[in-house]
C-alpha positions as CSV (number, residue, x, y, z in Angstrom):
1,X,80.1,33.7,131.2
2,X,83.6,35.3,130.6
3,X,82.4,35.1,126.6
4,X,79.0,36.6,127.5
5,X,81.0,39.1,129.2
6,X,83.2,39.9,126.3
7,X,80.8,40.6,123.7
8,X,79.0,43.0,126.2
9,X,79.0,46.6,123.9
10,X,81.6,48.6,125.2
11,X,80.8,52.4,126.0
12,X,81.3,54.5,123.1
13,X,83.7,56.8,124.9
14,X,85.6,53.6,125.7
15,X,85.6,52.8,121.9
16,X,87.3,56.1,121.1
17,X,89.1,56.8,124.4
18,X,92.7,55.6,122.9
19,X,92.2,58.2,119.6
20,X,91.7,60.9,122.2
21,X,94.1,60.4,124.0
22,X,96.5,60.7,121.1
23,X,95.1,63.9,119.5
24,X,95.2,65.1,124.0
25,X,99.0,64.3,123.7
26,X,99.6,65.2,120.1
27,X,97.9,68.9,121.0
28,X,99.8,69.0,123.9
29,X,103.5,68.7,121.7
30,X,102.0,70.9,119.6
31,X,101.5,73.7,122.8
32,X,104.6,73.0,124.1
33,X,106.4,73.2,121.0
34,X,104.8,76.5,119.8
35,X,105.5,78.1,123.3
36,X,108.7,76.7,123.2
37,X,109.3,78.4,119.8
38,X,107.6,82.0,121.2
39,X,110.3,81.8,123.7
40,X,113.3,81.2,121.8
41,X,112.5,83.6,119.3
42,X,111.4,86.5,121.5
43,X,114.9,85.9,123.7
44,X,116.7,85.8,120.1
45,X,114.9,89.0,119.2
46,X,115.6,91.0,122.2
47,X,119.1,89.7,123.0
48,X,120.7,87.6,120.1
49,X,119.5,89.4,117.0
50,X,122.0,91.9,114.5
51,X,119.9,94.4,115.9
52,X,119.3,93.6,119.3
53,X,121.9,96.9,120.4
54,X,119.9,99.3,118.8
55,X,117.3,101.3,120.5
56,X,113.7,101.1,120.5
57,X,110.2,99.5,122.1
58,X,110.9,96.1,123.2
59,X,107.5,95.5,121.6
60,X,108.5,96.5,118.3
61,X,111.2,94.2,118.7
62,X,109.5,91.4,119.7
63,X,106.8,91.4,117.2
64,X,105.6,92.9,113.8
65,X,102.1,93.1,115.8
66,X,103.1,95.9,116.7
67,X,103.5,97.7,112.8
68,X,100.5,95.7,112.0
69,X,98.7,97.6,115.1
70,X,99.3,101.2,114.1
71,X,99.2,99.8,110.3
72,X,95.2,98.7,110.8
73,X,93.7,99.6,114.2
74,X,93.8,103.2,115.4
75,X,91.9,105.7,113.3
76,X,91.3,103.3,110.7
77,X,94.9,102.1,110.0
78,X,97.8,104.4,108.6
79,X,99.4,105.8,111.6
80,X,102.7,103.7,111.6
81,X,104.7,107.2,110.6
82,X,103.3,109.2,113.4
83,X,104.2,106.4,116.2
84,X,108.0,106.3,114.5
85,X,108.2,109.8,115.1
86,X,107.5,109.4,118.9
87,X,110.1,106.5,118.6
88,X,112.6,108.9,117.6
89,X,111.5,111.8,120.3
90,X,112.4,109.3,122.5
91,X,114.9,107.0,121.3
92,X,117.1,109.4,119.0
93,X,118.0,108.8,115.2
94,X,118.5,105.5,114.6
95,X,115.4,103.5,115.8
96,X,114.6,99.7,115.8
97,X,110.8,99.4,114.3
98,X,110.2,96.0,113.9
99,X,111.8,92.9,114.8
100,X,114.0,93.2,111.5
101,X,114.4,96.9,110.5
102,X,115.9,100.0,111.2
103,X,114.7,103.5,110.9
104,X,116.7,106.2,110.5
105,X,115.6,110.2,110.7
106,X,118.6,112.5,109.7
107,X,118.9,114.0,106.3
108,X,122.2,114.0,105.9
109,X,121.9,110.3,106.0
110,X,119.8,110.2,102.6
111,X,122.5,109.6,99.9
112,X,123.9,107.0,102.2
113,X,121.0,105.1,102.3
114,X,120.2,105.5,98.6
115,X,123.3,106.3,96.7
116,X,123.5,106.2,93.0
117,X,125.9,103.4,92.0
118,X,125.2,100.7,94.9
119,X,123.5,97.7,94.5
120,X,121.2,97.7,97.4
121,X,117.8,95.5,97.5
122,X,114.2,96.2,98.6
123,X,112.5,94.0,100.4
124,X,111.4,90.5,98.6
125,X,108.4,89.8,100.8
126,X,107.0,93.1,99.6
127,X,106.6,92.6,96.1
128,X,103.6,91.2,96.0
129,X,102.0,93.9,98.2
130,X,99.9,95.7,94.9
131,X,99.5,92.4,93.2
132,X,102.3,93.8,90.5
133,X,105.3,91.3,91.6
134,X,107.0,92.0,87.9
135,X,106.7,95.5,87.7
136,X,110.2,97.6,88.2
137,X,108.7,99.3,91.5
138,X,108.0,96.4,93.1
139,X,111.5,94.2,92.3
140,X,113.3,93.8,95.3
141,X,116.9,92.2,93.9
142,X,118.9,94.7,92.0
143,X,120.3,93.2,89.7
144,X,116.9,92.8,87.8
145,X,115.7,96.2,88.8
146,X,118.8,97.3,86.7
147,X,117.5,95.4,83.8
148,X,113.8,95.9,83.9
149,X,114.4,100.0,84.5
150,X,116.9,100.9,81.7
151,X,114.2,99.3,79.2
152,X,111.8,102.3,80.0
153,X,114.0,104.9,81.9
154,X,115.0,106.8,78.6
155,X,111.4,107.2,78.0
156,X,111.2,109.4,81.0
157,X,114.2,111.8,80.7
158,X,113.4,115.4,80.5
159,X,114.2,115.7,76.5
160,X,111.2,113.0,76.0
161,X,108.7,114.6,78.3
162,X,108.9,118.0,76.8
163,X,107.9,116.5,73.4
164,X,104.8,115.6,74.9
165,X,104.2,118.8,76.6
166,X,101.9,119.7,73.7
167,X,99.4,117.1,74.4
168,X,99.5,118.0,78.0
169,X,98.5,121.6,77.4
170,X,96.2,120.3,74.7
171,X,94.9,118.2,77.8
172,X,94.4,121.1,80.1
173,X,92.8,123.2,77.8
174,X,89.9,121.1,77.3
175,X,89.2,121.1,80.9
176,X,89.5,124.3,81.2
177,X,87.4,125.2,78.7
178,X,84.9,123.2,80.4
179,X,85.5,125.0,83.6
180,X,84.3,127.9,81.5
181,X,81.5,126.1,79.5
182,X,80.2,123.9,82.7
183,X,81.0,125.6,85.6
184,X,81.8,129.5,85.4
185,X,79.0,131.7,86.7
186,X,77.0,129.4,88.4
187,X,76.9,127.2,91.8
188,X,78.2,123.9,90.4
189,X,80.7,123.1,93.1
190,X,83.8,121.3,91.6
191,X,85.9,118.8,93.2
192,X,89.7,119.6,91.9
193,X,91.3,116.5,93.1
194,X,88.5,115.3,90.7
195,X,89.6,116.7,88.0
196,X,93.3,116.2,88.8
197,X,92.9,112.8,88.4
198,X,91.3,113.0,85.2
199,X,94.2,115.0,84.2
200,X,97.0,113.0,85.3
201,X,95.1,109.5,84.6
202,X,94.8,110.3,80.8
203,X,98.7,111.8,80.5
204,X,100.0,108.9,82.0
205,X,97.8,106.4,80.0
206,X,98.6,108.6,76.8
207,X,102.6,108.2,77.5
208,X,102.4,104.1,78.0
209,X,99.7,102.9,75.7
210,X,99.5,105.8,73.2
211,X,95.5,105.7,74.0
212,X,94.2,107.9,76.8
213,X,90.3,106.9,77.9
214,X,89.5,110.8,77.6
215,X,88.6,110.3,81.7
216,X,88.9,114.1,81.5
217,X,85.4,114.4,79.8
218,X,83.9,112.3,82.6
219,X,80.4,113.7,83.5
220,X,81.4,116.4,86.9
221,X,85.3,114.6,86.3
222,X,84.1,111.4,87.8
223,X,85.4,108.2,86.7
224,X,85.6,104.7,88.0
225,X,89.1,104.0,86.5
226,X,90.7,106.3,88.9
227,X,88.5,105.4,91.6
228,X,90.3,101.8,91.2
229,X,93.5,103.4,91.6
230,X,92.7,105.1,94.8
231,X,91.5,102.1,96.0
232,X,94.9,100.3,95.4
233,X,96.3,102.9,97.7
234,X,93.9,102.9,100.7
235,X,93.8,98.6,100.5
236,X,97.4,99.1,100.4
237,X,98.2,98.1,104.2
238,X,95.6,95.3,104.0
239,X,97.1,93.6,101.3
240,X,100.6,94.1,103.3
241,X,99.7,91.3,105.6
242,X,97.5,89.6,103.8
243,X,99.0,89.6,99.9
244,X,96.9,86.8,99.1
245,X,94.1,89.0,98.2
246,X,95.8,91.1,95.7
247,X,97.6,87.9,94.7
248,X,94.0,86.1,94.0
249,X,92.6,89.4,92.5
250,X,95.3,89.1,89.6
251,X,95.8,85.6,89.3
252,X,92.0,84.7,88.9
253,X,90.0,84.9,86.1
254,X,88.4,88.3,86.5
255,X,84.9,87.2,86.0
256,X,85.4,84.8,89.4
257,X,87.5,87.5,91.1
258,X,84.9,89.5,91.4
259,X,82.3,87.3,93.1
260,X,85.1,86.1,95.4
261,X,85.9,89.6,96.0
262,X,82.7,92.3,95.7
263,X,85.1,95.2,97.5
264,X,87.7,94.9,95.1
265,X,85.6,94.8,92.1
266,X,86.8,98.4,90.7
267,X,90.2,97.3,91.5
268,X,89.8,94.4,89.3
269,X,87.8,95.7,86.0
270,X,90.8,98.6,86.4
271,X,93.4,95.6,86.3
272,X,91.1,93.9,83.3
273,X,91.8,97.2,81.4
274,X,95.7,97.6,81.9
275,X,95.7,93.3,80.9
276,X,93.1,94.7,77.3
277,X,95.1,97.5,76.7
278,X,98.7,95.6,77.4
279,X,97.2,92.6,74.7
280,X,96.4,95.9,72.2
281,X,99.5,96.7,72.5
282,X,101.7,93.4,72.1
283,X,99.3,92.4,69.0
284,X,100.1,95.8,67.1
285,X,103.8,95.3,67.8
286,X,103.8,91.7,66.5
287,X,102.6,92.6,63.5
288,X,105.6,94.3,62.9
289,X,107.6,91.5,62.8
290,X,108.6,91.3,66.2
291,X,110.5,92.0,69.7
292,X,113.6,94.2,67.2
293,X,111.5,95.5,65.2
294,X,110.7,99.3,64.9
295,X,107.9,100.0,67.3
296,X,104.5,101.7,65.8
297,X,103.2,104.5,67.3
298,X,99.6,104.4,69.4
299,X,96.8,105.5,68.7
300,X,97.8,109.5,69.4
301,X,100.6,109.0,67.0
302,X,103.7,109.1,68.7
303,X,105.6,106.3,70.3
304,X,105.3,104.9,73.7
305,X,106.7,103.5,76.8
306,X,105.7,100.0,75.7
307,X,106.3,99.9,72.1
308,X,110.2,101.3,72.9
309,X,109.8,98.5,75.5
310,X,109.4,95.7,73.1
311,X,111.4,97.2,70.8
312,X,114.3,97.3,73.6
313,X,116.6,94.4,74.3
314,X,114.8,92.5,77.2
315,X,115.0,89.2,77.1
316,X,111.6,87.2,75.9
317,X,110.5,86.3,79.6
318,X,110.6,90.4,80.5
319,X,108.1,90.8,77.9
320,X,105.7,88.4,78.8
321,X,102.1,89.5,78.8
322,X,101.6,89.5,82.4
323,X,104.6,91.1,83.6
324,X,104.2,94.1,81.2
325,X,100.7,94.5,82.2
326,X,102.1,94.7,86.1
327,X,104.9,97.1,84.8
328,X,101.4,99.2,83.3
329,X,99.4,99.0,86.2
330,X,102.7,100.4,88.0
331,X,103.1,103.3,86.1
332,X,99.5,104.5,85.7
333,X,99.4,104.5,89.3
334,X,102.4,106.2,89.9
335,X,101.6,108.1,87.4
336,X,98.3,109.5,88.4
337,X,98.0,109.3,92.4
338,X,100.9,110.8,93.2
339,X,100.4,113.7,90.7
340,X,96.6,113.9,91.4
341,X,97.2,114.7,95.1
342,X,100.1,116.9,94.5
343,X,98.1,118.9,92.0
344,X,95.0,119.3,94.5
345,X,96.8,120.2,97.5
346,X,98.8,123.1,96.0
347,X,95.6,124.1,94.0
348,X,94.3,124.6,97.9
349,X,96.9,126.4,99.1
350,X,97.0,129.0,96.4
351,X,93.5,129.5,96.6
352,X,93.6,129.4,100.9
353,X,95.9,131.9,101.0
354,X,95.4,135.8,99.5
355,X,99.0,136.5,99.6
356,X,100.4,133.4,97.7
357,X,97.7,133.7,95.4
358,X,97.8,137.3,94.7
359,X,101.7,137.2,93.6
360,X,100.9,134.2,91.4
361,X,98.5,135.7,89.7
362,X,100.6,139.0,89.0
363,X,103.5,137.1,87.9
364,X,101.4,134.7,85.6
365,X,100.0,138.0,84.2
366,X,103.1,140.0,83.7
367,X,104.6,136.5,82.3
368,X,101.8,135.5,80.0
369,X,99.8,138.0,78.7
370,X,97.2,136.5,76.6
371,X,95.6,133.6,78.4
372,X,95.1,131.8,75.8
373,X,98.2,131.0,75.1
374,X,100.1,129.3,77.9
375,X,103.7,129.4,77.2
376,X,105.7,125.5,76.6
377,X,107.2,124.3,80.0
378,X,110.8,125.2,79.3
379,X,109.0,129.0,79.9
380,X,107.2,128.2,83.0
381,X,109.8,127.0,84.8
382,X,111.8,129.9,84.5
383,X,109.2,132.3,86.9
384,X,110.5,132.2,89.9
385,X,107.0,132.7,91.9
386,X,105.8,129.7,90.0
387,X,109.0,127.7,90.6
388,X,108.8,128.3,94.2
389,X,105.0,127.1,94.3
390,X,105.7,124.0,92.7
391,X,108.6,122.9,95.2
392,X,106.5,123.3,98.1
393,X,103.3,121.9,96.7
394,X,106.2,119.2,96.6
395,X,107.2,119.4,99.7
396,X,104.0,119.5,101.3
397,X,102.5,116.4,99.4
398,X,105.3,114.1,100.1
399,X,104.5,111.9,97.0
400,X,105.4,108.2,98.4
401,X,105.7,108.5,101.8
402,X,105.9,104.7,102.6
403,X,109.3,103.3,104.1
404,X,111.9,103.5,101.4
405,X,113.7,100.1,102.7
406,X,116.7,99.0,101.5
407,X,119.2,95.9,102.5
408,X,122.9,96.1,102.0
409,X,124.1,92.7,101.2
410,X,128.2,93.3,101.3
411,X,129.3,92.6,104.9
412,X,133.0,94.4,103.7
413,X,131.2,97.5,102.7
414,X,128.7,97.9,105.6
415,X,126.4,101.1,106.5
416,X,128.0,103.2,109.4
417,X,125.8,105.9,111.3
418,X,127.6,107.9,113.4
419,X,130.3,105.3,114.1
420,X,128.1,102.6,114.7
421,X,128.2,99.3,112.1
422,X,124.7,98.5,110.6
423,X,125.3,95.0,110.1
424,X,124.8,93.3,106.7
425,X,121.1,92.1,105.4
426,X,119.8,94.1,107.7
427,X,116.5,96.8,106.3
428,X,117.4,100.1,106.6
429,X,114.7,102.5,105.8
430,X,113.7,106.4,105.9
431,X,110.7,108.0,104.4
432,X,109.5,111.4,102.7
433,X,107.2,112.4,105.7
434,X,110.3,112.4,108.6
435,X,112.7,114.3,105.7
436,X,110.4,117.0,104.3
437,X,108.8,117.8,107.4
438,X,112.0,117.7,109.1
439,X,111.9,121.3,111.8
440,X,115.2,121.8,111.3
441,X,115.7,121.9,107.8
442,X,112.6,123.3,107.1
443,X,110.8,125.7,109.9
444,X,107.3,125.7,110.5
445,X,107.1,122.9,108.0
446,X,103.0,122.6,108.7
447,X,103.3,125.8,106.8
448,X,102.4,126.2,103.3
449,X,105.0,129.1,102.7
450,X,106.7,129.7,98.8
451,X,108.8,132.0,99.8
452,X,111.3,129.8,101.4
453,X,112.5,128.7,98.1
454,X,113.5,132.1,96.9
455,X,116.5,133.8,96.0
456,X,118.5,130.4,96.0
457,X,118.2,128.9,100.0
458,X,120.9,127.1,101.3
459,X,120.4,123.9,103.8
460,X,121.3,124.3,107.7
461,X,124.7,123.8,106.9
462,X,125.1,126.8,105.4
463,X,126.8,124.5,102.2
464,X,124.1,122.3,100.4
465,X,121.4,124.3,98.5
466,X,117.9,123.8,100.4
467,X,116.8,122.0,97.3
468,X,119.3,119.2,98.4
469,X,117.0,118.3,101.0
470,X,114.2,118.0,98.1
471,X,114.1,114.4,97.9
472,X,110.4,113.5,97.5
473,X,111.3,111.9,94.0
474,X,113.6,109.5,96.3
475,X,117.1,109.4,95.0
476,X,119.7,107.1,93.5
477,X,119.4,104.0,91.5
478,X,115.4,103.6,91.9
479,X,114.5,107.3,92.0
480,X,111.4,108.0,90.5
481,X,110.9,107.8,87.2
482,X,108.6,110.0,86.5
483,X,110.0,113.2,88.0
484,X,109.9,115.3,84.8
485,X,106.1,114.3,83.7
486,X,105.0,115.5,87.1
487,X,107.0,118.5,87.0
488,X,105.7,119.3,83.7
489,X,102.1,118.8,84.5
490,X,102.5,120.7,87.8
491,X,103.6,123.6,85.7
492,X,101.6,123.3,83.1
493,X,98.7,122.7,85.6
494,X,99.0,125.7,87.8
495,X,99.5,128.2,85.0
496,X,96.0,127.2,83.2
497,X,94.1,127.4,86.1
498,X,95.0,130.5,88.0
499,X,96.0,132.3,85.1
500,X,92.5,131.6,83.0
501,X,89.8,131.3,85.8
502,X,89.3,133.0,89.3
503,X,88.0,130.1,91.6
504,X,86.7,130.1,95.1
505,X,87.0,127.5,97.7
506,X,83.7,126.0,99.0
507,X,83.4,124.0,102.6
508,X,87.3,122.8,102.7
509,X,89.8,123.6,104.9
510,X,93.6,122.8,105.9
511,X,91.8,119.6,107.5
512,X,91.3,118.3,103.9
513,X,95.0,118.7,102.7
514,X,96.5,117.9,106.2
515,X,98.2,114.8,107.0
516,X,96.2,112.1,108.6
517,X,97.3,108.7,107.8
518,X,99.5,107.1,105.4
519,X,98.4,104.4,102.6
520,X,101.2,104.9,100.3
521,X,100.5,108.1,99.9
522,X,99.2,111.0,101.9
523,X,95.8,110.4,103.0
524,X,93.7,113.1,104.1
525,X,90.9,112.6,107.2
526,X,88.2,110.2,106.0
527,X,85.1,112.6,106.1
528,X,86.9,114.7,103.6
529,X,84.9,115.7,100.7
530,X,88.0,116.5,98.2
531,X,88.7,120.5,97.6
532,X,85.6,121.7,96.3
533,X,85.4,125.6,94.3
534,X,83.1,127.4,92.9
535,X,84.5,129.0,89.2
536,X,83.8,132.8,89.1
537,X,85.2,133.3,85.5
């Protein structure tokens, strides 16, 4: 009977009753050990860390939730900069933000923090946050970021933009004549931040491949190529926690990216473009003869950032196909977002107010006295009026007003604020929006006013001229590059308009320039429908 009894089925539960109870205990490690870990980092966080002295929400410090939060959540993401200016309400200068970083809001601390001779990092885990790990931007050590930018800074230096000033009054006076042609006299409302794009899009593409896609002729200065580009920028805090997406997007085959990924299709055919166009370029260089070789010119005949780049003496790996096209799709969208926005906010202003526009206009007359012919850069930015206009379109814009982080890896040479040691490895940060909106160097600075760069300002000190505090090209060893093209095209820019057409603006208001949430780069509210006109003459 005992035999009878056991070959009696047992219950099935009994069958797998000893594998449960392993995955019960196994899951139960697991829980203890991950609470376990919560608690020891959140007590090394809050009492044990570098940082732990320095002020700020014990949130912030326990968790980078808490960026993410303000990064993603409230008014559709973006708002981190606002909440770090409460921080410092509250808190004073020196703030901790995260559980790693410091944030710091005193100008005077600026060339500290980004000093011309110091090797100073960025941070690693960000380069892959625009899918472009290998372009100069995004290289965190400096070493290499030495390397990388000396190939194409000379490219970029004041002497070498104003030979290409021609093409970019060339440029402008094709779109203005279509203003005139298209639009003058009749109720076609224009979007300028349209055709700002256009404009900087096909300088900046002209300048590194030598072959601009003539975006500028776009039917109503609409193109999908710098449609891509703002997309870049408002993805830009999604990919920030989740990189995998823009790492996908550009390791893929394009053709598979894009059914993986439907919303970042015009992100991907724009990188397909920068990888055609960087090919173009490295076939016509090796038929040369190779990486010494004299570079040829592109297609608008005059040399280019990439053909002095191969010509240059990086080593082989720096001129790989993929890493130049990253260093490409850098620059173009430096190169035309940045600019684009600059361009369409001061256009607004000028046009919002009578007073600013009215002197502008009397100068540009009394200074150029046949329209059609603008005078060369060099000329333009010796009117004062002009000069002014441009630095607080500047000002106002903010270019890259993202954290500028930086880590200082010498523990003998340390950071000190205000008598207090920033410990080494630490990420030190400040950003455009907390220095050029800063009350005390610049009053009323919601205010759109030209005049306070007249007549040679000095700072609140009474010692450093006002345009010390002009940092929105950054400063020091990673400053922007392309300073001088934007200056040029905001120069150049202004002067065609206002001086050849009389424009009206058409449903926008200050709540279209205004600051609403960052993604890189100033980001007006969402419902905005860009700074529309109507052209008169």
């Amino acid at each position: 009977m005992e035999a009878l009894n056991d070959s009696t089925p047992r219950p099935l539960a009994n069958v797998f009753e000893p594998g449960l109870d392993l995955i019960s205990t196994a899951s139960a490690t697991a829980l203890v050990l991950g609470l376990s870990y919560i608690i020891w980092i959140s007590i090394y966080r809050l009492y044990f860390s570098p940082i732990a002295k320095f002020p700020g929400p014990k949130l912030a410090a326990l968790t980078g939730l808490y960026e993410a939060y303000f990064d993603l959540v409230p008014k559709g993401g973006g708002q981190f900069p606002f909440a770090i200016k409460r921080m410092h309400e509250k808190y004073g200068p020196i703030v901790r933000i995260n559980p790693d970083e410091l944030h710091i809001d005193d100008p005077d601390f600026f060339d500290t923090l980004y000093p011309t001779s110091k090797p100073y990092d960025k941070l690693k885990r960000l380069e892959n946050r625009f899918g472009i790990p290998g372009a100069t931007f995004s290289t965190a050590r400096h070493d290499l970021h030495k390397i990388r930018r000396a190939a194409i800074s000379p490219f970029f230096a004041k002497s070498k933009v104003r030979e290409q000033t021609g093409d970019i009054q060339a440029l402008m006076n094709t779109i203005s004549r279509r203003l005139t042609t298209e639009y003058a006299g009749t109720e076609r409302v224009l979007n300028l931040h349209d055709v700002w794009r256009c404009f900087a899009a096909d300088n900046i593409m002209d300048l590194v491949f030598g072959s601009p896609l003539d975006l500028h002729l776009s039917p109503e200065f609409r193109a999908p190529f710098t449609g891509a580009i703002t997309r870049v920028t408002n993805w830009s805090h999604v990919t920030r926690y989740l990189p995998i997406l823009e790492a996908a997007t550009d390791s893929l085959p394009y053709w598979l990216a894009k059914r993986l990924f439907p919303p970042f299709e015009p992100i991907i055919a724009y990188r397909e473009e920068m990888s055609r166009q960087t090919a173009t370029i490295r076939s016509s260089h090796q038929a040369t003869g190779g990486v010494n070789e004299k570079p040829r010119l592109g297609q608008t005949g005059h040399a280019t950032v990439f053909h002095e780049m191969l010509a240059s003496s990086l080593p082989s790996e720096e001129l790989e196909h993929k890493r130049m096209q990253h260093e490409a799709e850098s620059l173009i969208g430096a190169g035309l977002e940045t600019t684009a926005w600059t361009l369409a906010l001061g256009s607004f202003y000028i046009l919002h107010d009578a007073d600013v526009y009215a002197k502008l206009e009397s100068e540009l007359k009394s200074a150029v006295p046949d329209a059609t012919q603008i005078p060369p850069w060099a000329t333009l930015e010796t009117l004062p009026y002009l000069t002014a206009i441009v630095k607080e379109t500047l000002r106002m814009g903010m270019g890259v007003i993202e954290r500028l982080v930086r880590i200082n890896r010498n523990p003998a040479n340390p950071w000190i604020y205000k008598g207090t040691v920033i410990p080494a490895n630490i990420a030190v940060s400040m950003d455009q929006y907390h220095m050029l909106m800063n009350e005390t160097v610049f009053p009323d600075p919601t205010v759109f006013r030209p005049e306070r760069w007249l007549d040679d300002p000095r700072g609140p000190d009474g010692t450093h001229p006002l345009t010390h505090y002009m940092t929105v090209f950054g400063r020091g060893t990673r400053m922007c590059l392309g300073l001088n093209l934007a200056y040029s095209e905001l120069y150049i820019g202004f002067a065609t308009l206002i001086r050849r057409h009389k424009l009206r603006l058409v449903d926008t208001s200050v709540r279209d320039v205004a600051f609403y949430a960052e993604n890189t780069i100033l980001s007006p509210w969402p419902g905005t429908k860009g700074i529309r006109v109507l052209v008169d003459s």
